[in-house]
C-alpha positions in Angstrom: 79.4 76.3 69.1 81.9 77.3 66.7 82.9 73.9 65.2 78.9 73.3 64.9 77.2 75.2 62.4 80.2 77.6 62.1 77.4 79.5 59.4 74.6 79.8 62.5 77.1 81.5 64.4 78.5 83.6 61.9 74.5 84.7 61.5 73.7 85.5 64.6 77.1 87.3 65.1 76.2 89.3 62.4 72.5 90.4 63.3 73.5 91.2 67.2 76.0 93.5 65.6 74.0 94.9 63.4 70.9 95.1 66.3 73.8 96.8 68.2 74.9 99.2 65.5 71.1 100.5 65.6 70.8 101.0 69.3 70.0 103.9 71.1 72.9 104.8 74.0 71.0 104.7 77.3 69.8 101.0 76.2 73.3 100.0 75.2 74.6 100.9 78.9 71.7 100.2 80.7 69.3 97.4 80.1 70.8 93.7 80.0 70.5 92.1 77.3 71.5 88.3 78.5 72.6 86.7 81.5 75.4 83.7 81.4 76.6 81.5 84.1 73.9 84.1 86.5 75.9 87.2 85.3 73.9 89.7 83.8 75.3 91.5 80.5 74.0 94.9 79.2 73.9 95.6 75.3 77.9 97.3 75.6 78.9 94.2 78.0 77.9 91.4 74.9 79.0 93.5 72.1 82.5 93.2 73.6 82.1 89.4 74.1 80.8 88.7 70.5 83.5 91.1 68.9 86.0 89.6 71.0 84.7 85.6 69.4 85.0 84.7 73.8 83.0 81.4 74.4 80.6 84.0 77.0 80.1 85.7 73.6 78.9 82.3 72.2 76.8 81.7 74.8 75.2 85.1 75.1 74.1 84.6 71.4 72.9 81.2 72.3 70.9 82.9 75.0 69.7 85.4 72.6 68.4 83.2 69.8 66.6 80.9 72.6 64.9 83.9 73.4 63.9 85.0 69.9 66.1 88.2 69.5 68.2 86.6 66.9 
């Protein structure tokens, strides 16, 4: 996903961190926000995979924009 639309990515990287910035604690730690490969991720879990640029990052944001969140 990187190589491809480098710019998309860099986009949605940038709203999901700026959606979690905003975010109340309880939903941070408690609701999921995407689940990958049939792991579920809460709001903390992705922010550490998008931060850390890991390909589960990638897909979680994938997941999200499907989804409309992005």
């Amino acid at each position: 996903m990187a190589e491809e639309g480098t710019g998309d990515y860099e986009q949605a990287r940038a709203k999901f961190l700026k959606i979690f910035a905003n975010m109340p604690e309880k939903i941070r730690s408690e609701d999921v926000a995407a689940v990958v490969d049939d792991k579920p991720y809460t709001w903390a879990n992705a922010a550490i995979e998008v931060k850390g640029n890991t390909d589960t990052g990638k897909k979680i944001l994938k997941s999200l924009q499907k989804l409309s969140i992005l």
